[in-house]
N, CA, C and O atoms as a CHARMM CRD file, in Angstrom:
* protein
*
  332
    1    1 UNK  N      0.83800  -1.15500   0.00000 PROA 1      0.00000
    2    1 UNK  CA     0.00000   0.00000   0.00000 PROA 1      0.00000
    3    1 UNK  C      0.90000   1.24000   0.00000 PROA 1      0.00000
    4    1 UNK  O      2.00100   1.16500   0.54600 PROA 1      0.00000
    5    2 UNK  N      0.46400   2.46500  -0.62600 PROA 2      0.00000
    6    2 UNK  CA     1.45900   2.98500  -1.10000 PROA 2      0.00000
    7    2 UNK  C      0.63300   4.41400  -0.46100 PROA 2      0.00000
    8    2 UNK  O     -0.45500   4.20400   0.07400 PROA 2      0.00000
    9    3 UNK  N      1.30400   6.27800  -0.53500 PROA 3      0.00000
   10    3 UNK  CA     0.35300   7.21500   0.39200 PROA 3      0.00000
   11    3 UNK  C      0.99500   7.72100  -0.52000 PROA 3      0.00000
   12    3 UNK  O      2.18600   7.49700  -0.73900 PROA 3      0.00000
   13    4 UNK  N     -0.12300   8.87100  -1.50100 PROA 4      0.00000
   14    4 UNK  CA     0.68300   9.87300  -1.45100 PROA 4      0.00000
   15    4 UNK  C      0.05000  11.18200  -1.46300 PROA 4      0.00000
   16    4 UNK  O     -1.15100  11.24700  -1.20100 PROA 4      0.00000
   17    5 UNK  N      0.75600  12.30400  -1.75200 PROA 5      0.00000
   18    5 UNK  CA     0.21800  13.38900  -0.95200 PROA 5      0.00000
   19    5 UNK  C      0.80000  13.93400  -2.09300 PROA 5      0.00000
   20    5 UNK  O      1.80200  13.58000  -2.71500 PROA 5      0.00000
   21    6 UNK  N     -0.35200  15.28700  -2.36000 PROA 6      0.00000
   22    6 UNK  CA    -0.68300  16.20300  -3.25300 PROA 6      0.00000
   23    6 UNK  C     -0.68900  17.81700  -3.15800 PROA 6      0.00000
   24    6 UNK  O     -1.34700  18.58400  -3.86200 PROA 6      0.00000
   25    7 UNK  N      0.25100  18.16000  -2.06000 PROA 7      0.00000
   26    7 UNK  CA    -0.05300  19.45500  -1.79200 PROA 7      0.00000
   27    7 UNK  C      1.18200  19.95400  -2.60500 PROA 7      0.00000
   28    7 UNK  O      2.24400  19.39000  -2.87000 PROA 7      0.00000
   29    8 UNK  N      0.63100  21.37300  -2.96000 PROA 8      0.00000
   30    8 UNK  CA     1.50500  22.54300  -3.79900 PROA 8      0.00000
   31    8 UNK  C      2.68300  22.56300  -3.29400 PROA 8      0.00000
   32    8 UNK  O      2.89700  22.19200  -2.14000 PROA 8      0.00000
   33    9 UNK  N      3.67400  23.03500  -4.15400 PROA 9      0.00000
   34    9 UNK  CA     4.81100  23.24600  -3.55900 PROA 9      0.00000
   35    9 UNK  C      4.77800  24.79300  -3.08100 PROA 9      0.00000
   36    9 UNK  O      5.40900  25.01400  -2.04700 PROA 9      0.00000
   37   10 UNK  N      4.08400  25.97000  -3.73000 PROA 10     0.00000
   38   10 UNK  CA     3.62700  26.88900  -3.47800 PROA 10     0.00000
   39   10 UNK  C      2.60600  27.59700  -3.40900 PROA 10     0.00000
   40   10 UNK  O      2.21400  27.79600  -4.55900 PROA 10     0.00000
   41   11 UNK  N      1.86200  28.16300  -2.55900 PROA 11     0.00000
   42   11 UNK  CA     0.48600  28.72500  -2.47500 PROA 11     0.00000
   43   11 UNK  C      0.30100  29.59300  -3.68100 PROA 11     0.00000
   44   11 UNK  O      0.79300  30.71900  -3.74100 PROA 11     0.00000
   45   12 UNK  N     -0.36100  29.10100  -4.57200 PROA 12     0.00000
   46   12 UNK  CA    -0.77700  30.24800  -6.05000 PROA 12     0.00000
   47   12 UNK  C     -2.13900  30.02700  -6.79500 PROA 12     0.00000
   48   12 UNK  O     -2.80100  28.99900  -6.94000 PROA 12     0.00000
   49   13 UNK  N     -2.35600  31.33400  -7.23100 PROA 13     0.00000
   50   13 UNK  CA    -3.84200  31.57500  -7.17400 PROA 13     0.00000
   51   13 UNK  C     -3.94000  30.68800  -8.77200 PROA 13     0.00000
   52   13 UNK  O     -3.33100  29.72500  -9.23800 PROA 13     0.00000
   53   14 UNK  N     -5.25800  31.77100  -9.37800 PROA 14     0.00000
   54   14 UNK  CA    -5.67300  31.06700 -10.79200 PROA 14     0.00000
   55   14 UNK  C     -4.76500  31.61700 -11.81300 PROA 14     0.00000
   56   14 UNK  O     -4.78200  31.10100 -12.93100 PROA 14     0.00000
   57   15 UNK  N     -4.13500  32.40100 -11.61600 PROA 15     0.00000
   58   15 UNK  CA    -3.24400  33.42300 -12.43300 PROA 15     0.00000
   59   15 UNK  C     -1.74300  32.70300 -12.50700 PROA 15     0.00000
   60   15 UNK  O     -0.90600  32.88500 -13.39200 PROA 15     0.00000
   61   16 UNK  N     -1.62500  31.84300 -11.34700 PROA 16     0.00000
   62   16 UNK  CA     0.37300  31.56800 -11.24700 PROA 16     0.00000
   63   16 UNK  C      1.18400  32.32400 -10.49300 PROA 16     0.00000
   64   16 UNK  O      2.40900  32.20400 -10.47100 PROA 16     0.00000
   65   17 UNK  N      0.33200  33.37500  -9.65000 PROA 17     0.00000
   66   17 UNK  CA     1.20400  34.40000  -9.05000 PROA 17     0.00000
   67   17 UNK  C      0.99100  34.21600  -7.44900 PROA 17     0.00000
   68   17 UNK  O     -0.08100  34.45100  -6.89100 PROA 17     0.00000
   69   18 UNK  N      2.23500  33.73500  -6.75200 PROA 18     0.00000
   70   18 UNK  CA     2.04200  33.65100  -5.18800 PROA 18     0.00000
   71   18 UNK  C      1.62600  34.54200  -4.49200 PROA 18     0.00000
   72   18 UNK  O      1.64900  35.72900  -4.81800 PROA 18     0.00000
   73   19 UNK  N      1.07300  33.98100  -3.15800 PROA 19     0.00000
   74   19 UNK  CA     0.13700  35.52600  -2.14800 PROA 19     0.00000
   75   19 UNK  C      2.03100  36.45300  -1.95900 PROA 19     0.00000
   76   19 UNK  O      2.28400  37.61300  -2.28500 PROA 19     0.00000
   77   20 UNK  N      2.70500  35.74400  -1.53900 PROA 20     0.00000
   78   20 UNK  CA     3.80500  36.28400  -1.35900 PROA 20     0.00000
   79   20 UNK  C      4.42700  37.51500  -2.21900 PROA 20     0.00000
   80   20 UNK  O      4.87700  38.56600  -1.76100 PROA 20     0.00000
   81   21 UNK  N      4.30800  36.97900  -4.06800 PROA 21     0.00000
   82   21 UNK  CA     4.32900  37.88200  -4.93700 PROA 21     0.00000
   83   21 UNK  C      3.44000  39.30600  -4.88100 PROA 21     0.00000
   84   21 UNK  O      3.76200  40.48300  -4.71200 PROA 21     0.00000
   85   22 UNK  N      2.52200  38.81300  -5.04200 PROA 22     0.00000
   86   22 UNK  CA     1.60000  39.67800  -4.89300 PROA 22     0.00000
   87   22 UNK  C      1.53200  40.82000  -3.59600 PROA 22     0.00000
   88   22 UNK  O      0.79700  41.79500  -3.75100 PROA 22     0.00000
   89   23 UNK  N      2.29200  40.68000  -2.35700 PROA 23     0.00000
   90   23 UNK  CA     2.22200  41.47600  -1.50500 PROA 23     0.00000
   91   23 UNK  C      3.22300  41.94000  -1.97200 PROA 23     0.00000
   92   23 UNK  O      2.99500  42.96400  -2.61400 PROA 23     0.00000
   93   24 UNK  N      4.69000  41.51800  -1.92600 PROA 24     0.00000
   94   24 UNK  CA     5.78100  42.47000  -2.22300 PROA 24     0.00000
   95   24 UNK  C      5.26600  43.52800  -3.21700 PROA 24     0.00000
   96   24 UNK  O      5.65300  44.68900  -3.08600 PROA 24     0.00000
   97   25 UNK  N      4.46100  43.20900  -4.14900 PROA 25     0.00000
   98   25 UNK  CA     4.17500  43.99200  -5.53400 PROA 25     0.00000
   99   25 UNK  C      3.51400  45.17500  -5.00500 PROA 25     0.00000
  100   25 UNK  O      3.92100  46.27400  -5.38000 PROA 25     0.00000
  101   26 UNK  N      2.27200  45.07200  -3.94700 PROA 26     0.00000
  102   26 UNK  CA     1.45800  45.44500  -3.00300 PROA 26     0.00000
  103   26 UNK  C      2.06600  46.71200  -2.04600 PROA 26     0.00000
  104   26 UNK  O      1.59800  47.83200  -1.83900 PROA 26     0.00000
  105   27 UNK  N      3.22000  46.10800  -1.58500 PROA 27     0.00000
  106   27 UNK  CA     4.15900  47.08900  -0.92500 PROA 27     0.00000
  107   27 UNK  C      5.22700  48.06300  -1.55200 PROA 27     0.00000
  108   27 UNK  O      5.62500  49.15300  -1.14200 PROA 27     0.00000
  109   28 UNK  N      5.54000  47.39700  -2.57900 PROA 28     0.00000
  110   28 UNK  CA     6.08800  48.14400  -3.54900 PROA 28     0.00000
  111   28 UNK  C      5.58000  49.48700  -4.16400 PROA 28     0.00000
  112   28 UNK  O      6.07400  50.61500  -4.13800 PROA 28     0.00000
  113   29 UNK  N      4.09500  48.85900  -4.89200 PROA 29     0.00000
  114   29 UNK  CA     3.58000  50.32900  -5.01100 PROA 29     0.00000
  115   29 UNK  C      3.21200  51.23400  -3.90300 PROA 29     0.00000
  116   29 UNK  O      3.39400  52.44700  -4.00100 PROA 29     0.00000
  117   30 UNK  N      2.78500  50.77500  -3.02900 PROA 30     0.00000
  118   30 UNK  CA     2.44100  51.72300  -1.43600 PROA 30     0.00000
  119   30 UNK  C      4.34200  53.17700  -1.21800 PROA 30     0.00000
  120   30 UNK  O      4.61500  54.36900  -1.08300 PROA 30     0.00000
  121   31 UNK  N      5.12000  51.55200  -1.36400 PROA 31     0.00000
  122   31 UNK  CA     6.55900  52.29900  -1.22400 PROA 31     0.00000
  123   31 UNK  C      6.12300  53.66500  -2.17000 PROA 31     0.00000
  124   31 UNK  O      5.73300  54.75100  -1.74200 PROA 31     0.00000
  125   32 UNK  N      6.33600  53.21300  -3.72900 PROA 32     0.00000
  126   32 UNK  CA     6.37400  54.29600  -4.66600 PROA 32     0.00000
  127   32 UNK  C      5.37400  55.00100  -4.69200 PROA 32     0.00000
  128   32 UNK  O      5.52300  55.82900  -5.59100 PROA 32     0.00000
  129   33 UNK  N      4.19200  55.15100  -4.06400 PROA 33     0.00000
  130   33 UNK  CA     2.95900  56.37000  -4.19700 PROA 33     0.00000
  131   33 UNK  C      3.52100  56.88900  -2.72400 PROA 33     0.00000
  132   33 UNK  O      3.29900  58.08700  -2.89900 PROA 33     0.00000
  133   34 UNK  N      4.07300  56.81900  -1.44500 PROA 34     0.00000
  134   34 UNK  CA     4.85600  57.51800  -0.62400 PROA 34     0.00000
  135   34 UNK  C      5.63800  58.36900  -0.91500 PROA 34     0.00000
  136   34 UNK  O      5.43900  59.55500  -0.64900 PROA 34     0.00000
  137   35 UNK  N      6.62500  57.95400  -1.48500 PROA 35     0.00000
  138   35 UNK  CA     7.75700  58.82200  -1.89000 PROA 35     0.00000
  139   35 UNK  C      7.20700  59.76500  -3.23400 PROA 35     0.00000
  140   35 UNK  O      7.60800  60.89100  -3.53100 PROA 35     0.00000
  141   36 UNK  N      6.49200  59.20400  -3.72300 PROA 36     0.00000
  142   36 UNK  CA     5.42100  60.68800  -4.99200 PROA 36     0.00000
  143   36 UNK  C      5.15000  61.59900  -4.36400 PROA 36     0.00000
  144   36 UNK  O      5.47200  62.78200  -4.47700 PROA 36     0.00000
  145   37 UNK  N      4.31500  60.89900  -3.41100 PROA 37     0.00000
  146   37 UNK  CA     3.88900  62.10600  -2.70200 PROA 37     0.00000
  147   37 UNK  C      4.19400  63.04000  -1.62300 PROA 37     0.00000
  148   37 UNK  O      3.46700  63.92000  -1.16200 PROA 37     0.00000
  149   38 UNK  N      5.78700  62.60100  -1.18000 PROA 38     0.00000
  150   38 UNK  CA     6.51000  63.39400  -0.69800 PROA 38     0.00000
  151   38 UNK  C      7.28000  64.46800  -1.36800 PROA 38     0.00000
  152   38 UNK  O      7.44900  65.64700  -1.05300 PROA 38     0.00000
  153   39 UNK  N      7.78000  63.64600  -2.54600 PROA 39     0.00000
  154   39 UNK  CA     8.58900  64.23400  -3.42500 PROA 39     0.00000
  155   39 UNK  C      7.54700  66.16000  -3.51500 PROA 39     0.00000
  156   39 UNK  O      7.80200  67.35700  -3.38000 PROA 39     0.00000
  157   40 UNK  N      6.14400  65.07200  -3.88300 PROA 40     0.00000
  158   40 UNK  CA     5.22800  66.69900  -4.00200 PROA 40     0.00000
  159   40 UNK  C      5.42700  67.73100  -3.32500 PROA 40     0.00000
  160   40 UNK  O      5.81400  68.88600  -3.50500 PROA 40     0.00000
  161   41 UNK  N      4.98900  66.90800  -2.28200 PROA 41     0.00000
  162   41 UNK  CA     4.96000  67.87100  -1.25300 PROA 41     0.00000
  163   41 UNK  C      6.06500  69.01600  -0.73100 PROA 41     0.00000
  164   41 UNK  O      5.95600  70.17500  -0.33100 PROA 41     0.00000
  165   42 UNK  N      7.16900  68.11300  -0.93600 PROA 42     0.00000
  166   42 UNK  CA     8.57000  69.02200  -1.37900 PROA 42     0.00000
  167   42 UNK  C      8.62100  69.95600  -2.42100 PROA 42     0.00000
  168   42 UNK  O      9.08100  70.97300  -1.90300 PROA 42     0.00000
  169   43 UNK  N      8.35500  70.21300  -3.85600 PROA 43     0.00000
  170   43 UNK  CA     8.10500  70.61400  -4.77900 PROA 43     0.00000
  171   43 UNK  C      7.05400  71.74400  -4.89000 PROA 43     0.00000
  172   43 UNK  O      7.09900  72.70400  -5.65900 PROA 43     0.00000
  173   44 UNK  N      6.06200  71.43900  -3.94200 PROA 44     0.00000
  174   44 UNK  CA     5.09200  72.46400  -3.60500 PROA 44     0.00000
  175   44 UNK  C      5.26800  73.78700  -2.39100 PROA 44     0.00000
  176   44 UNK  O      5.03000  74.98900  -2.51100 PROA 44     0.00000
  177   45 UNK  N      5.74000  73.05700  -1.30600 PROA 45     0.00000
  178   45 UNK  CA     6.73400  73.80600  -0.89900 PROA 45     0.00000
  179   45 UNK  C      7.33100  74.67400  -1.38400 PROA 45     0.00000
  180   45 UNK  O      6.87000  75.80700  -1.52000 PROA 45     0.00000
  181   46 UNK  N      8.64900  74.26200  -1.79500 PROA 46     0.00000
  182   46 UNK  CA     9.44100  75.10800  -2.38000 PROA 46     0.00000
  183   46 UNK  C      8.67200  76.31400  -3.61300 PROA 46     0.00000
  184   46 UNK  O      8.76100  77.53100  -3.45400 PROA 46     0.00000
  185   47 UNK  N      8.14800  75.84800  -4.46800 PROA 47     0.00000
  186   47 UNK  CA     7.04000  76.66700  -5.10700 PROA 47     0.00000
  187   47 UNK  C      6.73300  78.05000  -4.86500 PROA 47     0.00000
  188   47 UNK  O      6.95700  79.16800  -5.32800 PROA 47     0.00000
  189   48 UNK  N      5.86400  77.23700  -3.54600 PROA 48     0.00000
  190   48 UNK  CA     5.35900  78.42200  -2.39900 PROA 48     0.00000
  191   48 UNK  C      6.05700  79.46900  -1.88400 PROA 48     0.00000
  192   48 UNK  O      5.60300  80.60100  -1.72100 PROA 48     0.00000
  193   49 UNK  N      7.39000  79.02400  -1.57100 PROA 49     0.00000
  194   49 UNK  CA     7.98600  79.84700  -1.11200 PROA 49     0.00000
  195   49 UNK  C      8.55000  80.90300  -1.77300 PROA 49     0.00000
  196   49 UNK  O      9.10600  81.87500  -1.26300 PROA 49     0.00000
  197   50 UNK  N      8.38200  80.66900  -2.92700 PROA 50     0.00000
  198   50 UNK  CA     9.39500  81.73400  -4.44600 PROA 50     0.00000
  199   50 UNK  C      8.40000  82.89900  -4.39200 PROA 50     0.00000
  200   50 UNK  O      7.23600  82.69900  -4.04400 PROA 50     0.00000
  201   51 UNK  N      8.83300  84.07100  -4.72300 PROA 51     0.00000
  202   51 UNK  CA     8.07800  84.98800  -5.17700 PROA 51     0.00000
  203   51 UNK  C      7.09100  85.18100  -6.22200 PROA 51     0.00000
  204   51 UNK  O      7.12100  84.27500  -7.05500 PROA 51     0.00000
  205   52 UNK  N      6.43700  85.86100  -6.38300 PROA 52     0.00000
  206   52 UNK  CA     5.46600  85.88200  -7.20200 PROA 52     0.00000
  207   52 UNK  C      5.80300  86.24000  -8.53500 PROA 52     0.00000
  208   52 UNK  O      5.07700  85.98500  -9.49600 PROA 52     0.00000
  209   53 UNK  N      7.35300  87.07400  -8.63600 PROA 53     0.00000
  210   53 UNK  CA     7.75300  87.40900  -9.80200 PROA 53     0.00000
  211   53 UNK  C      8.64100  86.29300 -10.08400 PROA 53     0.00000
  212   53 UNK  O      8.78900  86.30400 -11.30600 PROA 53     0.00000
  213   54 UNK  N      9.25600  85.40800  -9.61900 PROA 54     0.00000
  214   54 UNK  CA     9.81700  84.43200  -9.70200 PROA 54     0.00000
  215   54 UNK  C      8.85700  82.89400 -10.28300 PROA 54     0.00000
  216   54 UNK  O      9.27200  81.99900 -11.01900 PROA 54     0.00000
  217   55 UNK  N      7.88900  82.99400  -9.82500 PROA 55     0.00000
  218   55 UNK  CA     6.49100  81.98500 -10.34100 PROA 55     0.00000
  219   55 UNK  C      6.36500  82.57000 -11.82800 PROA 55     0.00000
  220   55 UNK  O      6.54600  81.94700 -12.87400 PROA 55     0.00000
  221   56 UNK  N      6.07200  83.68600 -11.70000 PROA 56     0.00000
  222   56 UNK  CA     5.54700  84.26100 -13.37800 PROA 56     0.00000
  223   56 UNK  C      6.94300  84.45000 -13.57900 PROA 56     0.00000
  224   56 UNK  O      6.96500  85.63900 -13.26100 PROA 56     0.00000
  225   57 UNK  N      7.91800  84.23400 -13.81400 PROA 57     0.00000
  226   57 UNK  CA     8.76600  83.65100 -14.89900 PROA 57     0.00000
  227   57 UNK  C      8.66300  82.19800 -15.50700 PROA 57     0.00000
  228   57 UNK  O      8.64900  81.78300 -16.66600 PROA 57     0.00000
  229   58 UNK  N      8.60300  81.63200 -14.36100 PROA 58     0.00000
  230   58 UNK  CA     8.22000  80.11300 -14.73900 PROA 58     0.00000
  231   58 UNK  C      6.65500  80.10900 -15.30300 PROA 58     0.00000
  232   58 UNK  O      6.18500  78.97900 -15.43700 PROA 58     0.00000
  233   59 UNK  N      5.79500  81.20700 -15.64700 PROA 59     0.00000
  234   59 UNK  CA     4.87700  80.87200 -15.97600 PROA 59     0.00000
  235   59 UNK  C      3.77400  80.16900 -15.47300 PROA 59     0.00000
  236   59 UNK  O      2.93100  79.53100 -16.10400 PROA 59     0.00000
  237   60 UNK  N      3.92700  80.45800 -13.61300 PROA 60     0.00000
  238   60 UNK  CA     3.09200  79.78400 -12.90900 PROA 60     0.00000
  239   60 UNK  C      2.11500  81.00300 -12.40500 PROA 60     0.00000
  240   60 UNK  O      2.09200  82.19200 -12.72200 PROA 60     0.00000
  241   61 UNK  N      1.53200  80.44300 -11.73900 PROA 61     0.00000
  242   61 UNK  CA     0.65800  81.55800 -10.67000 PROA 61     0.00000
  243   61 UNK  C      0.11200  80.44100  -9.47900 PROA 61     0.00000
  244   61 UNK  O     -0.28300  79.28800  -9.65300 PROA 61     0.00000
  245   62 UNK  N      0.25000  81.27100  -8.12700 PROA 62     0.00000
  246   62 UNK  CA    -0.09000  80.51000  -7.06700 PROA 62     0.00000
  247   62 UNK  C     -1.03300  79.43000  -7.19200 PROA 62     0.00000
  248   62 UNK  O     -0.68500  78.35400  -6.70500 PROA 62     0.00000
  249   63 UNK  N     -2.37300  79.52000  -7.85500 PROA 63     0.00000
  250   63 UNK  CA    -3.25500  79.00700  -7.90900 PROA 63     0.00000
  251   63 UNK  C     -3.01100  77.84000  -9.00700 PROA 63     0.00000
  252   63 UNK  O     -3.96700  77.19300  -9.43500 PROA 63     0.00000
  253   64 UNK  N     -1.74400  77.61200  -9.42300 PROA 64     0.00000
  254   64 UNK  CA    -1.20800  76.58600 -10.34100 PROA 64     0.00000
  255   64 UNK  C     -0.05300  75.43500  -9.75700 PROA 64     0.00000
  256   64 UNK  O      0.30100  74.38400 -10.29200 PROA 64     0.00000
  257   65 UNK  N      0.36300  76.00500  -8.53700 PROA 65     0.00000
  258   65 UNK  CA     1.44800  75.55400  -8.09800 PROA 65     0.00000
  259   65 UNK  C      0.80900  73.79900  -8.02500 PROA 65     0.00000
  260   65 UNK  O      1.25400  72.97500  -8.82400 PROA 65     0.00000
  261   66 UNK  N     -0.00100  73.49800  -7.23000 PROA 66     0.00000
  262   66 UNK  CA    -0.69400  72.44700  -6.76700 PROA 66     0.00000
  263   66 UNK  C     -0.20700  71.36900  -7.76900 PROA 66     0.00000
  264   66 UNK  O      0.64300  70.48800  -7.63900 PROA 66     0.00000
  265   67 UNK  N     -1.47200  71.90800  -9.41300 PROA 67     0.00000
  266   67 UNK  CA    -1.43300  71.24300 -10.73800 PROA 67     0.00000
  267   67 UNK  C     -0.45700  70.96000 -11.29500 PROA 67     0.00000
  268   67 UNK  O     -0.22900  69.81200 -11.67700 PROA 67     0.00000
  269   68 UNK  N      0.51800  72.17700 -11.50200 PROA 68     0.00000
  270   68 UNK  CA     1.57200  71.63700 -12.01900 PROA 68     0.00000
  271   68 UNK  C      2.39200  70.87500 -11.64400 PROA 68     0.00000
  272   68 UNK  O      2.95100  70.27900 -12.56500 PROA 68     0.00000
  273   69 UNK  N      2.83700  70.53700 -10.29200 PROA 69     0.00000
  274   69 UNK  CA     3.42000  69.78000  -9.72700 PROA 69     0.00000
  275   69 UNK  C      2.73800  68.44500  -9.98600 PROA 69     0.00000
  276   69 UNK  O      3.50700  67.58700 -10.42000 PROA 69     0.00000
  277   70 UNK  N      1.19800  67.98700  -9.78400 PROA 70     0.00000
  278   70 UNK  CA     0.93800  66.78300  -9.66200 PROA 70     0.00000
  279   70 UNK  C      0.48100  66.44600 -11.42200 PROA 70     0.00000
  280   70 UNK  O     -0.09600  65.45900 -11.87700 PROA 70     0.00000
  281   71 UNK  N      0.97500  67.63200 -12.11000 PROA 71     0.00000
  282   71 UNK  CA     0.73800  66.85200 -13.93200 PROA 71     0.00000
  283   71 UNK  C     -0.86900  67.55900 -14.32700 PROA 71     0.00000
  284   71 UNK  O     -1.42200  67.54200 -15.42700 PROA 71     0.00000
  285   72 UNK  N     -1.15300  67.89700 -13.60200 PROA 72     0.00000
  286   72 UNK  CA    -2.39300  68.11000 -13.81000 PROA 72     0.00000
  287   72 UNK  C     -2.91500  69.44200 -14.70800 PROA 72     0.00000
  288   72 UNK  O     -4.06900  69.41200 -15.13800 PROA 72     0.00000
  289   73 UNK  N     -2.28300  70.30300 -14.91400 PROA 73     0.00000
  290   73 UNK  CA    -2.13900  71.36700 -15.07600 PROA 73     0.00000
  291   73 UNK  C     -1.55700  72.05000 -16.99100 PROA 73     0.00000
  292   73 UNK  O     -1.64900  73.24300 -17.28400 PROA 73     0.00000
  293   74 UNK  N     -1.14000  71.21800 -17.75800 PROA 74     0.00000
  294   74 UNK  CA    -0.56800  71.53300 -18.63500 PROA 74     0.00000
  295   74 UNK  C     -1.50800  71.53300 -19.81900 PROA 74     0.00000
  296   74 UNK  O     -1.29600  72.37600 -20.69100 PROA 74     0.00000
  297   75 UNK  N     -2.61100  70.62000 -19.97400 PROA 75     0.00000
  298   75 UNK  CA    -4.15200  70.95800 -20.62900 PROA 75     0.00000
  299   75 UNK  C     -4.49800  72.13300 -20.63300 PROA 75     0.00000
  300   75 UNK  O     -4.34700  72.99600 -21.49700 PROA 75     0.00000
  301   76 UNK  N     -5.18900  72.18600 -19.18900 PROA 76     0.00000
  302   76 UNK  CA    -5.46700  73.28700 -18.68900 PROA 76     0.00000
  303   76 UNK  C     -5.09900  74.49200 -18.78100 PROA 76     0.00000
  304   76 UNK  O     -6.13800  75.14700 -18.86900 PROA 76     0.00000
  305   77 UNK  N     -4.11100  75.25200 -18.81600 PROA 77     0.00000
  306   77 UNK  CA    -3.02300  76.23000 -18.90700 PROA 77     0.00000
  307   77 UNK  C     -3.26800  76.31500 -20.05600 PROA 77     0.00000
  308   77 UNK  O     -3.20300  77.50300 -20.37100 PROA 77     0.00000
  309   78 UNK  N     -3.52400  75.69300 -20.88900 PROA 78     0.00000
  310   78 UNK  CA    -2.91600  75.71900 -22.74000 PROA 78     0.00000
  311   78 UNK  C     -4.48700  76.43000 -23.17700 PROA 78     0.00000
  312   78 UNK  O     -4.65100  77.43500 -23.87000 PROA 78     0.00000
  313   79 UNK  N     -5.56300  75.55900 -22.53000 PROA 79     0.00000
  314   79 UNK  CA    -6.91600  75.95700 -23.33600 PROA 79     0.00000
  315   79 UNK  C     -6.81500  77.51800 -22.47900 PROA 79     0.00000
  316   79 UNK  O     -7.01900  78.46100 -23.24400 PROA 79     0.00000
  317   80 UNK  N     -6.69000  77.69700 -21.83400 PROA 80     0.00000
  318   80 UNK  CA    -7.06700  78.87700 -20.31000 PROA 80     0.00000
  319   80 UNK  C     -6.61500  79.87200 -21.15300 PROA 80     0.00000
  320   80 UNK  O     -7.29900  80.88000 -21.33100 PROA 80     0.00000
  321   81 UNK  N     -5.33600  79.68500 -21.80100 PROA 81     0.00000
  322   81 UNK  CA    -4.25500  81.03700 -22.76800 PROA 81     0.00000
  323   81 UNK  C     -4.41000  81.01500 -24.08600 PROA 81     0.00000
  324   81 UNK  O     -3.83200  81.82900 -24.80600 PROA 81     0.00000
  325   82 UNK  N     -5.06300  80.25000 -24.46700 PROA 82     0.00000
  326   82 UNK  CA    -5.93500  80.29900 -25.98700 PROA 82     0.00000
  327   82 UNK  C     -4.76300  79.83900 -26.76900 PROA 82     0.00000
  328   82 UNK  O     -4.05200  80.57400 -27.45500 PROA 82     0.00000
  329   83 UNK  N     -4.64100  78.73500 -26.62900 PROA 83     0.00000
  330   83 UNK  CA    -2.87800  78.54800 -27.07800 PROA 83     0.00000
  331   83 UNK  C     -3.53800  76.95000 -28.11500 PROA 83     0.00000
  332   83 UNK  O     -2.74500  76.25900 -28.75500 PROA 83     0.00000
């Protein structure tokens, strides 16, 4: 009489991808949307702090600082100036 046993060598879903995979991947992006959004927050900052004649060289205005930093902003700006 003979036993044998059938279990996975690794826990994986319907896809092929381990729970294990899948968290590192999980944490990974968490890592990289952290540091985005520090980076921003740095970037906005500094922004802020420039003068107003220093912004309108760069072609900003306070009320742009936000957008442009997070991408959001370069549509916008273009239709706004009839460009």
């Amino acid at each position: 009489m003979s036993t044998m046993f059938s279990a996975p060598a690794t826990a994986q879903d319907t896809t092929g991808h381990t729970w294990a995979g899948r968290m590192a991947a999980a944490f990974s992006q968490l890592w990289v949307d952290c540091m985005t959004r520090r980076l921003e927050s740095a970037w906005i900052n500094q922004l802020w702090s420039m003068s107003d004649r220093d912004l309108r060289d760069m072609g900003l205005s306070r009320s742009e600082i936000t957008p442009a930093v997070k991408g959001d902003s370069t549509r916008n700006r273009a239709v706004r100036r009839g460009s």
